[in-house]
N, C-alpha and C positions, 0 to 999 in steps of 0.2 A: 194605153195612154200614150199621146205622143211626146215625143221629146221635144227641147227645145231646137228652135229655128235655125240655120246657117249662120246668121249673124252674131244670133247671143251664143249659142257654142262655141263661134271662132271668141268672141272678148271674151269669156268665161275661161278659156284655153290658154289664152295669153296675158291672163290681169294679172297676174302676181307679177310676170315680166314687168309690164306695164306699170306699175305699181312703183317700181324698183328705179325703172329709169326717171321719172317724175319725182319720187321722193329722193335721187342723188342726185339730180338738177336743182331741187327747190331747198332740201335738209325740213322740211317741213310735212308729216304726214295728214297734215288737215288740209292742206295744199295739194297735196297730191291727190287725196280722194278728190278733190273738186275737178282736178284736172280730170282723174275717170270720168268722172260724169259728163264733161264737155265734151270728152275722146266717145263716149256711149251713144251720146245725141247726136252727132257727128256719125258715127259709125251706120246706123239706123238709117240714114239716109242715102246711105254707099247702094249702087247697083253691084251684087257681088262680083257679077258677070264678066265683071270690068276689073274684074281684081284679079290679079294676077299671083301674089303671094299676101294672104292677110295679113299672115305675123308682120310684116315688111311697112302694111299699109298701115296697120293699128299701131307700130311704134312710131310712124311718122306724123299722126295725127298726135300722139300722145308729147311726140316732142312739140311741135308744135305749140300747144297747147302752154306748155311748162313753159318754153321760150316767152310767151305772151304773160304769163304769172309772173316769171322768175324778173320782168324788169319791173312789174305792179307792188312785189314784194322788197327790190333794190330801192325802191322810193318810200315805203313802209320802216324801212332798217334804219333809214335816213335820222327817223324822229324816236328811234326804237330805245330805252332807257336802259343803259348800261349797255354790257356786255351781249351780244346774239350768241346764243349756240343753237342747233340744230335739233329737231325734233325728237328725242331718246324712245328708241324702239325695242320692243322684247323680241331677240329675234333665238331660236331654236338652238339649241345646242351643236347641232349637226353643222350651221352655218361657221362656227368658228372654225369646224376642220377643214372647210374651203378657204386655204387663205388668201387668195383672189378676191375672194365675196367679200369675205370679212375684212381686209383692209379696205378697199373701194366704201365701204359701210361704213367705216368706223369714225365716231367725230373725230378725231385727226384730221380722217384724210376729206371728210364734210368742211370743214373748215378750212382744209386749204381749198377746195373744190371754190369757197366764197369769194378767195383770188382772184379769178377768172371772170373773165367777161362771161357773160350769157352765151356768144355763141360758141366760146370756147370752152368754156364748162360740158355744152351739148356735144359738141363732137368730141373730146377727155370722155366723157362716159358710154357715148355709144361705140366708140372705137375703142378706147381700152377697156371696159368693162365686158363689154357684149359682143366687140371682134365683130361689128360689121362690117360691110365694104364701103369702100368711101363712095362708090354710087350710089350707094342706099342712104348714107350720110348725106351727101348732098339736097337729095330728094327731102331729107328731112328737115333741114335747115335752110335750106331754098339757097347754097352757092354751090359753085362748079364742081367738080370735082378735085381739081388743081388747089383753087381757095380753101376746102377740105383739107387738102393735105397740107398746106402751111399753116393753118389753123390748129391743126393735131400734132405739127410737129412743135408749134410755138405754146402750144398746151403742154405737151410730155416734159417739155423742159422745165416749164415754168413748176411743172407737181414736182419732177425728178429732187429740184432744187429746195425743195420746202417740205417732204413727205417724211415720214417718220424711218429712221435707219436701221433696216434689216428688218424682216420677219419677223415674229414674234411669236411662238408654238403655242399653239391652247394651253399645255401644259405648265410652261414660265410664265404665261398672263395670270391664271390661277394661282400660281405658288406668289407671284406679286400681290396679288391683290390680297391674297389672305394674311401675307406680313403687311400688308398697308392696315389692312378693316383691324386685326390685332391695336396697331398701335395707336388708331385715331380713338378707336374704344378704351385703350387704358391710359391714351395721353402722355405714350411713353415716347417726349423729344429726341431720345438716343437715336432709338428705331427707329423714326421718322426722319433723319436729317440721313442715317444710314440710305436708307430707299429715296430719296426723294435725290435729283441730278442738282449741281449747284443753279443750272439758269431755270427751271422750274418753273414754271408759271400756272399763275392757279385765275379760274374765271370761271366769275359768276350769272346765273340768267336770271333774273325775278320778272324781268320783265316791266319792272317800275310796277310791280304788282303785290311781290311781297318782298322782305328786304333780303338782300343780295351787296356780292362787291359791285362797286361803280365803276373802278377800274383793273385791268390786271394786279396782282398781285406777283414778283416777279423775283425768287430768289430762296434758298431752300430755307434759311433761318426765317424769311418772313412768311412763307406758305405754311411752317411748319407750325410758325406762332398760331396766323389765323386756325388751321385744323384745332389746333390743341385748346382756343380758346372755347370750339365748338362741343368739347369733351361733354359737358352738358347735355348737349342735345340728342348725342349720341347714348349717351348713357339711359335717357327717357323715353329714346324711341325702343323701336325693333330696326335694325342692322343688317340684311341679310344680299347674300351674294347673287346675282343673277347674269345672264347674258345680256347685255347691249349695246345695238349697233354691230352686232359681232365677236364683241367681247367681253372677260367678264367686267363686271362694274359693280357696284353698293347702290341699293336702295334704303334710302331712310323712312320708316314709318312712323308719325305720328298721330296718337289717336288713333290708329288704326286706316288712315291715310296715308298717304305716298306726298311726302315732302318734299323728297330732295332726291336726284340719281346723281350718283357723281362719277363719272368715268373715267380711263386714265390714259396718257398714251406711255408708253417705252421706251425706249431707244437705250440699245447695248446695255440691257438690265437694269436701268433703272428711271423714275418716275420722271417724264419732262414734261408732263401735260396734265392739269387735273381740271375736269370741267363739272361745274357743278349747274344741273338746271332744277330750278326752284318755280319758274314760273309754271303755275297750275291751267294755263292751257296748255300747255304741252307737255303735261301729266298723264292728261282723261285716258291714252292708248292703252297704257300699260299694262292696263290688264288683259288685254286682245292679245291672239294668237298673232305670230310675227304672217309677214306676208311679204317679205325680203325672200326671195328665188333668182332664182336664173329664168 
């Protein structure tokens, strides 16, 4: 039986990459599959002959692509109800011990990514995430080489200035989270205002779809209210811990449905970031295998 063709070997070989750079350009994985599929039809049409490195070519085409979405989607967000977070992914356990992967992944660092212009968001992730060369950057973005680099270096700053402070080991994300899911579960405010940082801020996605905060919430006695008023819901679901984006996070089940993921960010031990996505399109994944690689 033959195998498959040059072409579909070469995308089959590079889609998880591919995947990776689309879904941290856009923070949207129903976004990114579309963009495969344009990158696919595109590809198909390529004389290989003429190709000189694929990997090179299929992430140019795939930036591309995301470039063209990600300003379709900046005028989408425009009219977008409440708060945007980024599309919550189950990604592998193994991912959080890369902590490269896993911060570049993680909604934190999704969110500040939102900062950024489009063409500086593309070159922040193909150069810091994926170490290409800025000729190769170029090509993907269609500027100089030169333009690249003040682009990348007006990017690094702008992340440096806004990114979450120091590392955070698999092992303290874990020991976090499990005193956080403790305390949101027995509604114990002690433990809560303990873990949570005084500027805190908590946000919500419903997406004007189902109900959510409208606006940040910002400050540990008021995030710790809202959690604690949620005790209920907590108490009626299932609760249970998982990786996403890289890290660990809470998923709430109700009915035996998937309500709410709520993530968190860190900085110097303790809670500054709680992102809760409630809107049920950007649920459906959750049960799929992660597809976040190198």
């Amino acid at each position: 039986m033959a195998g498959p063709d040059p072409a579909t070997e070469a995308f089959l070989a590079h889609r998880n990459l591919l995947f990776t750079v689309a879904y941290q350009m856009l923070g949207s994985a129903a976004d990114a599959e579309d963009v495969l599929q344009e990158t696919w039809l595109r590809w198909t049409g390529v004389d290989l002959a003429d190709v000189r490195d694929r990997r090179a070519y299929l992430v140019r085409i795939t930036t591309r692509q995301a470039l063209m979405r990600l300003r379709t989607l900046g005028r989408r967000k425009e009219s977008y109800v409440g708060p945007w977070l980024p599309e919550p992914l189950l990604t592998a356990p193994d991912v959080a011990e890369d902590v490269e992967l896993a911060d570049s992944v993680s909604m934190a660092m999704l969110l500040v990514l939102e900062t950024l212009t489009p063409a500086e968001r593309a070159v922040f992730v193909l150069r810091e995430v994926f170490d290409l060369a800025y000729d190769e950057i170029a090509e993907a973005v269609g500027k100089s080489p030169a333009a690249v680099r003040q682009i990348a270096h007006r990017a690094r700053s702008h992340v440096a200035a806004r990114r979450p402070r120091g590392a955070v080991s698999p092992a303290a994300a874990r020991d976090a989270l499990a005193a956080f899911q403790h305390a949101v579960e027995t509604g114990d405010l002690r433990q809560l205002l303990d873990l949570l940082a005084p500027d805190v801020v908590f946000l919500g996605d419903g997406g004007g779809i189902v109900q959510a905060v409208l606006q940040p919430i910002v400050g540990a006695s008021e995030v710790a209210s809202v959690l604690t008023a949620g005790v209920g819901n907590f108490a009626a679901g299932s609760l249970r811990a998982a990786h996403v984006n890289g890290y660990p996070a809470l998923i709430l089940r109700l009915g035996g449905e998937v309500d709410t993921v709520v993530a968190v960010r860190l900085d110097e031990g303790l809670i500054t970031g709680l992102y809760a996505v409630r809107n049920p399109e950007k649920l459906s994944r959750l049960e799929e295998e992660t597809t976040l690689r190198r």
